[in-house]
N, C-alpha and C positions, 0 to 999 in steps of 0.2 A: 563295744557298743551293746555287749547284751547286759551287762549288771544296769544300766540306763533304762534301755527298753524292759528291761524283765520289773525295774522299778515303777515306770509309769506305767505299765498295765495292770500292776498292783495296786495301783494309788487308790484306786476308791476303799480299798479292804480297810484305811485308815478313818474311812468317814461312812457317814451314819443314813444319807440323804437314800439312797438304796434301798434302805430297808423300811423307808417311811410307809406305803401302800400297806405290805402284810403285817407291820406293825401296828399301823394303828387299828387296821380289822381285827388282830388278836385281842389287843390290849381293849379295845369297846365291849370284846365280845366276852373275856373273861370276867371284864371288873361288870359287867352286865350280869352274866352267870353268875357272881358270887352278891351280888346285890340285890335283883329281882328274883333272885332266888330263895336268900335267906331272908329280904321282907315280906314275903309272902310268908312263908315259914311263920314268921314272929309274930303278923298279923294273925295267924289263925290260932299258933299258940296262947297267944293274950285271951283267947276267945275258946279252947279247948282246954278239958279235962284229961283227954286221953289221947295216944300216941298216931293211932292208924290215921282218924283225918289230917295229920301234922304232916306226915308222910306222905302219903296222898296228893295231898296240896303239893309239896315240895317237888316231888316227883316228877306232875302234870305238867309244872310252871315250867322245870327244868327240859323235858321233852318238848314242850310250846313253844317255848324260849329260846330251845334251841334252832329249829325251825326255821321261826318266825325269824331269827335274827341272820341265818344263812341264806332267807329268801330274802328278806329285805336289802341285805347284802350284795345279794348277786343282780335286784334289780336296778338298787341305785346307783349302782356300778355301769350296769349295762345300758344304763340311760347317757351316763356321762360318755361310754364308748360310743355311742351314736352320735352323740354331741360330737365328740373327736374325731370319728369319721365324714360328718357332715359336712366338717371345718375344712377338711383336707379333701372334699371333692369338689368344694368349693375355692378352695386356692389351688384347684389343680385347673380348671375354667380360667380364673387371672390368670394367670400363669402363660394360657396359651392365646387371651384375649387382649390382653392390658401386659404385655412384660416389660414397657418401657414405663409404666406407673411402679408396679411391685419391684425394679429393680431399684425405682427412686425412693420407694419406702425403704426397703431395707438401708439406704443411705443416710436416709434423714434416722433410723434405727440407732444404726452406728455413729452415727453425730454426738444422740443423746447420750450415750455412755463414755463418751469422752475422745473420740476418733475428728481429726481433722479431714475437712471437708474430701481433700486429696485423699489418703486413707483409705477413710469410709466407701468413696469411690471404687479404687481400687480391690478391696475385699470384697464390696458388696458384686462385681463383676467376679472376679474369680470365684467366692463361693456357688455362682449360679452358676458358670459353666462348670463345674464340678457336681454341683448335687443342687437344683434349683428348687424343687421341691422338700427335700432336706430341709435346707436353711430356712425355709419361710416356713416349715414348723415349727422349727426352732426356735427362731428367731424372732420372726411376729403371732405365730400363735402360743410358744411357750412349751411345746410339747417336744417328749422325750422318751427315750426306753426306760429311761428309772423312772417319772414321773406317769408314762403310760397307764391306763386302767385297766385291770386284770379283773372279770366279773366273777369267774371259778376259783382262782386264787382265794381273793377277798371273800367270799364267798363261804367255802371252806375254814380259812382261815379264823372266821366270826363265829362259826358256828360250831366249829372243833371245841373253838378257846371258851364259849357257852356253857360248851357240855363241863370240860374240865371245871370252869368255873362253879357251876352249879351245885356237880358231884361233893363237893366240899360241905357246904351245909346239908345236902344230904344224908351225908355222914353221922352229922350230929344229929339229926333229928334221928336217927336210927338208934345210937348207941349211948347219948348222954341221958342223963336223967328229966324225967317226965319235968320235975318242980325244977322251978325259973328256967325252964326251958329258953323264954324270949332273951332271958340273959347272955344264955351262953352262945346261944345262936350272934346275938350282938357281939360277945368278944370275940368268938373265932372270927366272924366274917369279917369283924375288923383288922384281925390279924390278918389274913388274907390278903385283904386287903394292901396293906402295907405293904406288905412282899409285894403282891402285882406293882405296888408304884414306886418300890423300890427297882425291881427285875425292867418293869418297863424303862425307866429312868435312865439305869445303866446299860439295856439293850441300844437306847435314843444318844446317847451320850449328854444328854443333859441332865439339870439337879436332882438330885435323889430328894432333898429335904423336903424341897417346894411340892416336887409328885406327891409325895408323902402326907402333908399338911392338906394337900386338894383335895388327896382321895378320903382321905379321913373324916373330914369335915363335911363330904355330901353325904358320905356313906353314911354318915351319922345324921343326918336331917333324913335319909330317908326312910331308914330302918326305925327311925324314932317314931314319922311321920306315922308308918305303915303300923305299929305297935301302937301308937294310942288309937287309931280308927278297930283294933282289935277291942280294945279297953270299951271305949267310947260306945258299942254298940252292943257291949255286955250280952252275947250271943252262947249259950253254951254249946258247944257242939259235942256230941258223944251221949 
């Protein structure tokens, strides 16, 4: 019995659903960092002479950005945790008011997914004198410990992956050359790029190509977008 049990307490190591929450906070907050990063950069470059305000700029956004992106983070989060505890103090009231209603919900629950009437019946009894509040998390509101909301995880998470993200066109605004600066700023970040929606891809276990082609193609409307309003206002700075 233990190669069994030692097998299914592995089992989620093989799937990806787990790592969805700090995943997608990472991955918002790097391809965020490497984007509002380097369009701000390019914008001001289209629009300067000289290196310090490029930097500068880069810098600010990167520090603001990061911030901004780990408060916004932690709040939208913690909204949604209030939502999910709200839900579950109110099915904990059913629960002790109506459990001859929430036992026939959860029946008619298990009907829908394929369970004969008899069945449904019976599971939906048993899982309630086992764990009654459990299962109508589960079950009718949807809610889980992978799916659960993490405000300081996500939080963290977006805001770390910011910085990193950021730090990257930084870089370039520091050490490449002054002339077509907006250029190069554009190929690294797209390189970047790539990677992130390569790495996110095969972190997710889904397509690499398709991430690829998404990220590519906004990144590139918006670094374009932000480099002509550089052009466009013909501002020298320096």
């Amino acid at each position: 019995m233990k190669g069994p049990k030692k097998n299914i307490d592995n089992y989620l190591d093989n799937h990806y659903i787990h790592r969805s929450n700090w995943l997608r906070a990472a991955v918002l907050g790097a391809n965020d960092g490497i984007l509002s990063t380097a369009s701000l950069a390019i914008g001001v470059a289209a629009a300067s002479e000289v290196r310090d305000p490029i930097v500068l700029a880069t810098l600010a956004g990167l520090v603001a950005g990061a911030l901004s992106m780990a408060a916004g983070e932690y709040v939208s989060v913690s909204s949604q945790t209030d939502v999910e505890k709200a839900d579950i103090e109110r099915e904990k009231i059913e629960l002790t008011e109506t459990p001859e209603i929430e036992l026939q919900l959860l029946v008619e629950i298990y009907e829908k997914r394929g369970l004969k009437k008899e069945t449904a019946i019976t599971v939906a009894k048993e899982l309630t004198e086992h764990d009654a509040l459990g299962t109508h998390m589960r079950d009718e509101l949807g809610l889980n410990e992978i799916s659960k909301a993490k405000p300081m995880q996500a939080a963290f998470a977006s805001g770390a992956a910011f910085t990193v993200g950021g730090i990257l066109p930084l870089i370039v605004t520091l050490f490449l050359p002054l002339k077509s600066m907006e250029y190069s700023l554009y190929g690294f970040a797209l390189f970047f790029l790539i990677i992130l929606g390569a790495l996110a891809a095969k972190t997710g276990g889904s397509g690499i190509s398709k991430a690829i082609i998404r990220i590519t193609f906004w990144g590139t409307v918006a670094m374009g977008l932000t480099a002509m309003v550089g052009y466009l206002f013909n501002v020298n700075i320096g």
